[in-house]
C-alpha distance (Angstrom), angle and dihedral (degrees) to the residues before:
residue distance angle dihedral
X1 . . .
X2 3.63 . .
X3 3.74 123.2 .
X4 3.66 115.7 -171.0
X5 3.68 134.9 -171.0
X6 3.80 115.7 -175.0
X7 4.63 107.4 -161.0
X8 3.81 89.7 -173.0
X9 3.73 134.4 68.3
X10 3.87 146.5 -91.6
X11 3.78 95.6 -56.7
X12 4.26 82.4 77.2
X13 3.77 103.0 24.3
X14 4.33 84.0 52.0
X15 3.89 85.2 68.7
X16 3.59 86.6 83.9
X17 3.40 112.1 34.2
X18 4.10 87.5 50.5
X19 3.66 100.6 46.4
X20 4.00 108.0 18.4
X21 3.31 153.8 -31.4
X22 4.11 119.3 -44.5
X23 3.70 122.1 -91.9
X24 4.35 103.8 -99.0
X25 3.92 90.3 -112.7
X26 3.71 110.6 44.2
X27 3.81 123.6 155.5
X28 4.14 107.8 -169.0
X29 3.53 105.8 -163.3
X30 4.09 106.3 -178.5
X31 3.99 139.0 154.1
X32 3.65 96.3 43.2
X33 3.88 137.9 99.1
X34 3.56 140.3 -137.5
X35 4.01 92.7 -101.6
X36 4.13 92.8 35.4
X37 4.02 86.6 52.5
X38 3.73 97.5 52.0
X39 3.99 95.4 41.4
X40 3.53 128.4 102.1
X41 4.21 123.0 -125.0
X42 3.18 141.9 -79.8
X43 3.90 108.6 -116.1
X44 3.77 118.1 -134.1
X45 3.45 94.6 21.5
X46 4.20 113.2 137.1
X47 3.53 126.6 -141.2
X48 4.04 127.9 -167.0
X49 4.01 125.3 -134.7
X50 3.02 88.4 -131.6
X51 3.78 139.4 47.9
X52 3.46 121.6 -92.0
X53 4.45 122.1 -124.0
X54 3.79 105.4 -62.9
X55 3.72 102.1 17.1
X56 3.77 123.5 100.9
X57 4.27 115.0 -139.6
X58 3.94 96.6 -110.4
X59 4.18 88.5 50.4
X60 3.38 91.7 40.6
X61 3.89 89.8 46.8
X62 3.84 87.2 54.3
X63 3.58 95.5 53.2
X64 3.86 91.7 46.7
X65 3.52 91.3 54.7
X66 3.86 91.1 49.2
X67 3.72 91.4 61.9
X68 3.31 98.1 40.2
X69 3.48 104.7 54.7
X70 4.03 91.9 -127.7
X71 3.80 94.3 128.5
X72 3.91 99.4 86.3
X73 3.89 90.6 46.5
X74 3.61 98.6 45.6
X75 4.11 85.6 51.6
X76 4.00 97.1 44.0
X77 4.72 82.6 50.0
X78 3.73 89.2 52.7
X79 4.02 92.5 57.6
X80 4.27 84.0 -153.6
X81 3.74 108.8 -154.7
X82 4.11 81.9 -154.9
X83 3.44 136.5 34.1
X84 3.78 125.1 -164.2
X85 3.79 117.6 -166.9
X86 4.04 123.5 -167.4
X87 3.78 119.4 179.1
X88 4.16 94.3 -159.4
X89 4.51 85.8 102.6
X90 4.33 78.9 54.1
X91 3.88 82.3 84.5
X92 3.84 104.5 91.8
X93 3.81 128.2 75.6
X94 3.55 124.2 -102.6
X95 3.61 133.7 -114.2
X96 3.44 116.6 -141.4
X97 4.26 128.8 -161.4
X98 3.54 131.3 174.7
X99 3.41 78.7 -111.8
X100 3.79 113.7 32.1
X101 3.50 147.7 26.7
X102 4.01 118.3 -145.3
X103 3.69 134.7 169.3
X104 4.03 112.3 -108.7
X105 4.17 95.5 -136.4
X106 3.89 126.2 153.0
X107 4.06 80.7 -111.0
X108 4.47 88.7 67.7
X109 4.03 94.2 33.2
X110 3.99 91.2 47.9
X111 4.16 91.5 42.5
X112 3.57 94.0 67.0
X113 4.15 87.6 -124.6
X114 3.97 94.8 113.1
X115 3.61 81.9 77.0
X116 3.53 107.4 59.1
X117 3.74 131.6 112.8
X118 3.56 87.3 -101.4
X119 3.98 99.7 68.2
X120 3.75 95.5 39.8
X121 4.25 87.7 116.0
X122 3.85 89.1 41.4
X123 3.79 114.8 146.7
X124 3.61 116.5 -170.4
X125 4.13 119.2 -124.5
X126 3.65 103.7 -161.5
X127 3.62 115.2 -147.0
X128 3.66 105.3 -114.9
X129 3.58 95.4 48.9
X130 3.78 123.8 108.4
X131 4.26 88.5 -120.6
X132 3.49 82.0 61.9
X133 3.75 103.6 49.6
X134 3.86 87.2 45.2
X135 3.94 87.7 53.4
X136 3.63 84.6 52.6
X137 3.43 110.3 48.0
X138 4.29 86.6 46.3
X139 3.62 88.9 55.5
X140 4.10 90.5 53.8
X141 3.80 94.0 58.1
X142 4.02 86.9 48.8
X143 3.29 88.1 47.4
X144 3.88 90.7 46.4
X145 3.39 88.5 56.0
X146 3.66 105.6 43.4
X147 4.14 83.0 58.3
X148 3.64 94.4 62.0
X149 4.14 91.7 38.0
X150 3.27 91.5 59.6
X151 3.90 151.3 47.0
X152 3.75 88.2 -98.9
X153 4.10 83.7 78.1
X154 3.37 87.4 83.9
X155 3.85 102.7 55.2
X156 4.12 115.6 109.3
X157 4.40 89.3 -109.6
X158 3.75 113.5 -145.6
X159 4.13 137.4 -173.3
X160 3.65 116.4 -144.0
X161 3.69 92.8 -167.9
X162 3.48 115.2 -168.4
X163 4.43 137.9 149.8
X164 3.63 132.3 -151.5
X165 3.83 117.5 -75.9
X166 3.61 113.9 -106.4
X167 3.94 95.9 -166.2
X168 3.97 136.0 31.5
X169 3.29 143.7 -158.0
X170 3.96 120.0 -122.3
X171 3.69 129.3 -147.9
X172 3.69 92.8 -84.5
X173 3.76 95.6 48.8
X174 2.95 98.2 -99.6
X175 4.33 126.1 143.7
X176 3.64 109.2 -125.0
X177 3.77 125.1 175.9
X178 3.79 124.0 -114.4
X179 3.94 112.6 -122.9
X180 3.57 102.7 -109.2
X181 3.90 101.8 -102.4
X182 3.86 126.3 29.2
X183 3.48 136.8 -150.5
X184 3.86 96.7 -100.6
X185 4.17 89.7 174.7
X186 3.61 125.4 -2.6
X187 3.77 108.6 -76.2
X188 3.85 82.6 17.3
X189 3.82 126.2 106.7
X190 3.81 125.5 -179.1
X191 3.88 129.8 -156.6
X192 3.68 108.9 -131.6
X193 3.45 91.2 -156.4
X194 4.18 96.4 51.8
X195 3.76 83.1 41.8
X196 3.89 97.3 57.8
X197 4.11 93.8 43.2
X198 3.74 75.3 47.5
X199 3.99 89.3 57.0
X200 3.69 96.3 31.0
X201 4.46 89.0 60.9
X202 4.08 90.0 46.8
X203 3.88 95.5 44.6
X204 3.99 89.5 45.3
X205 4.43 86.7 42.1
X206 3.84 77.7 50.9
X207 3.42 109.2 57.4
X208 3.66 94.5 31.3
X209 3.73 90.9 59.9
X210 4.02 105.6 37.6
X211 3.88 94.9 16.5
X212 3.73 87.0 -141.4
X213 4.24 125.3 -177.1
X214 3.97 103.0 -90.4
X215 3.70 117.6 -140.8
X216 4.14 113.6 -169.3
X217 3.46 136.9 160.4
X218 3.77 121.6 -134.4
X219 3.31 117.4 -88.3
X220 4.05 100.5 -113.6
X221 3.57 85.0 60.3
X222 4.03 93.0 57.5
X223 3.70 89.5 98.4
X224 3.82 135.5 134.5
X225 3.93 124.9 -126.9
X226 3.60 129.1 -146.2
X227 3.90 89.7 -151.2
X228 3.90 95.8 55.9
X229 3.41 112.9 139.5
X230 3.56 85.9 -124.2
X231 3.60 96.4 54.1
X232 4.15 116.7 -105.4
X233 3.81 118.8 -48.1
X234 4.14 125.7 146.3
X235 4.04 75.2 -112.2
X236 3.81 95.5 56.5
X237 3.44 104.9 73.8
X238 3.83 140.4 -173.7
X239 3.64 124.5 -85.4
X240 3.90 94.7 -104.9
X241 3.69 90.2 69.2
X242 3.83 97.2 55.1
X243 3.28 87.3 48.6
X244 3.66 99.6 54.4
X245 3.93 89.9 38.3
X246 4.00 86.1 55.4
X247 3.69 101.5 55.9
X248 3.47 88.7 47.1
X249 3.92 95.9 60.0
X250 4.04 83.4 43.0
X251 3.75 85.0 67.1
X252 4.16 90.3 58.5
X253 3.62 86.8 51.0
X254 4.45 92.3 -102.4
């Protein structure tokens, strides 16, 4: 039987909750980048039970296991016989210790976290920037390497490559065009165009590097929806896409 463990975000865990029920062993890894996964802890730094005011407990859960450094642990226990990877979560900045490496999402400012002892020499990496993409392209060859260290070499390794949506479709139907940057956080917009050359270099680094299976839908389906679940995004997309991205992971026996 199939064990899957998605390290991405909702773009692949959405498969399920669009079109059917969710495969029996499912590890969602989200709000975490290539650099953030691989890095080790930052000591002294407290985490609640529960979640803090604003935070629901499977974002807050993310965003514990962020800090923590749980991710990689909780992957290599589930012995996944698949393992999807998106790169849409690689959208926020970094934050950057001499002792940590953590990714800067709504989830950590909204926790309260940021503000610990622990980040008081934080630096911020900003995503676009060529620290970043070094960061980045480090972490894959760790990450390469961890692969064929460990159990995890043995897990089916798939690309759900995907880009921001440039166009959407309103609650009449009808295709509008996304302005061309977004509010990404409050106070923080985002190109979609540097963000999909952004996607575009990982996804390439990717396959070059682990040479996994590559599951994509085409590119007329890349489109956002007003009547996602999730509310409209150019990373909440219409149901046409899922649909498309599903069979395709059918195929690889997800």
């Amino acid at each position: 039987m199939s064990r899957i463990a998605i390290i991405g975000s909702c773009i692949t865990r959405d498969l399920w909750p669009n079109l059917g029920e969710a495969p029996a062993d499912l590890l969602y890894l989200c709000r975490t980048s290539l650099p953030s996964l691989l890095a080790t802890a930052a000591p002294g730094l407290k985490v609640r039970r529960t979640p803090p005011a604003g935070l629901r407990p499977r974002p807050h859960a993310a965003v514990v296991a962020d800090l923590r450094k749980q991710a990689l642990a909780e992957l290599v226990a589930h012995r996944p016989t698949h393992i999807i990877f998106d790169f849409i979560d690689e959208r926020f900045d970094l934050i950057r210790t001499p002792k940590t490496v953590v990714t800067h999402s709504w989830e950590l400012e909204t926790s309260g976290y940021i503000r610990q002892q622990a980040f008081e020499d934080r630096r911020i990496v900003p995503r676009l920037s060529a620290a970043c993409d070094l960061m980045w392209r480090d972490a894959l060859g760790e990450l390469a390497m961890l692969l064929r260290a460990t159990p995890l070499g043995d897990a089916r390794l798939i690309l759900h490559a995907s880009s921001w949506a440039r166009t959407y479709l309103d609650a009449d139907g009808a295709t509008r065009a996304f302005d061309p940057e977004i509010e990404l956080l409050p106070g923080r917009n985002a190109s979609i165009t540097a963000h999909n050359a952004l996607l575009d270099r990982y996804q390439r680094a990717f396959e070059d590097s682990l040479a996994p299976a590559v599951v994509r839908a085409a590119p007329e389906r890349v489109q956002g929806d007003v009547r996602h679940r999730w509310g409209l995004s150019p990373f909440h997309y219409g149901p046409d896409y899922y649909a498309q991205v599903r069979d395709q992971l059918a195929a690889l026996g997800v």
